[in-house]
C-alpha positions as CSV (number, residue, x, y, z in Angstrom):
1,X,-6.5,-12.4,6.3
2,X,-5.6,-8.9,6.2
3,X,-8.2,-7.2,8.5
4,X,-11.5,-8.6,10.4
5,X,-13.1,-11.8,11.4
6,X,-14.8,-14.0,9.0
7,X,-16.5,-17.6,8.9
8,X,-15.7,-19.9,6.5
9,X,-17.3,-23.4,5.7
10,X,-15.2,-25.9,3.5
11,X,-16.7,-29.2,2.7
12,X,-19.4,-28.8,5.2
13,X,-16.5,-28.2,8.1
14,X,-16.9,-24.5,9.5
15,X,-14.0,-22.6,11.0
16,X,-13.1,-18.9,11.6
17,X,-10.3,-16.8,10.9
18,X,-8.6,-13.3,11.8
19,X,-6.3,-11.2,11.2
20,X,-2.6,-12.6,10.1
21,X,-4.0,-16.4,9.4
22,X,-4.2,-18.1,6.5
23,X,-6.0,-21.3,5.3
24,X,-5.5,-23.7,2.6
25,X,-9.2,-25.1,1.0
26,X,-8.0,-27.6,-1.9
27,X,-8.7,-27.6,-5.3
28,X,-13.0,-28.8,-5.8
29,X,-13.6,-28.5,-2.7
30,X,-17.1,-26.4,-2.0
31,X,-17.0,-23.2,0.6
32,X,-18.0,-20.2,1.1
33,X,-16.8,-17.2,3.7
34,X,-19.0,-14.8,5.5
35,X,-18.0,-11.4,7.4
36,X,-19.6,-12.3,10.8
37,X,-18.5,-9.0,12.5
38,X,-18.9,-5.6,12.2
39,X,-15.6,-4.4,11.2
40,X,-14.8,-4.8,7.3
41,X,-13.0,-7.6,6.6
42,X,-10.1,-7.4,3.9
43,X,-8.3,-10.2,2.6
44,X,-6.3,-12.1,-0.1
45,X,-7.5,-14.9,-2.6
46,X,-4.7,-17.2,-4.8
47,X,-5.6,-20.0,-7.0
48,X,-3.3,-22.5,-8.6
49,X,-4.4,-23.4,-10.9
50,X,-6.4,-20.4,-12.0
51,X,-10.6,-20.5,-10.7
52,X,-12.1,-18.2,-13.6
53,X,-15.5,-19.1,-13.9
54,X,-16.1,-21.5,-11.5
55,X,-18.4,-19.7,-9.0
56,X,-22.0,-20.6,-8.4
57,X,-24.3,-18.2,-6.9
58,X,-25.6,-19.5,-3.3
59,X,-29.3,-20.7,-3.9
60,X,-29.3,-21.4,-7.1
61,X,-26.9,-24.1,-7.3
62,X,-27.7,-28.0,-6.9
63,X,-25.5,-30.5,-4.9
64,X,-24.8,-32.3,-8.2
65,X,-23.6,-28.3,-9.4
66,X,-21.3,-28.6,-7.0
67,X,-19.3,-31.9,-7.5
């Protein structure tokens, strides 16, 4: 995280993170962040291997979307 305060959920477990942390969230597994705060939050995204594609829009996916 390079600025800010966000929430993530991974695999139904929610955390939060700031400034200078990092997480891991493995390859399949489903989560989302959100910017909780009011300050803007910037940070940095890797995948390996590469995640083209493979985002579903919140409320329109299924569980079995999702697997």
């Amino acid at each position: 995280m390079l600025d800010g305060e966000a929430a993530l959920e991974a695999g139904g477990v929610p955390c939060r993170f700031c400034r200078g942390e990092a997480l891991h969230v493995p390859s399949g597994v489903v989560h989302q962040k959100c910017n909780e705060g009011v300050a803007v939050v910037r940070f940095i995204v890797g995948s390996m291997p590469k995640s083209h594609g493979d985002r579903v829009a919140v409320g329109s996916a299924t569980q079995n979307d999702m697997k």
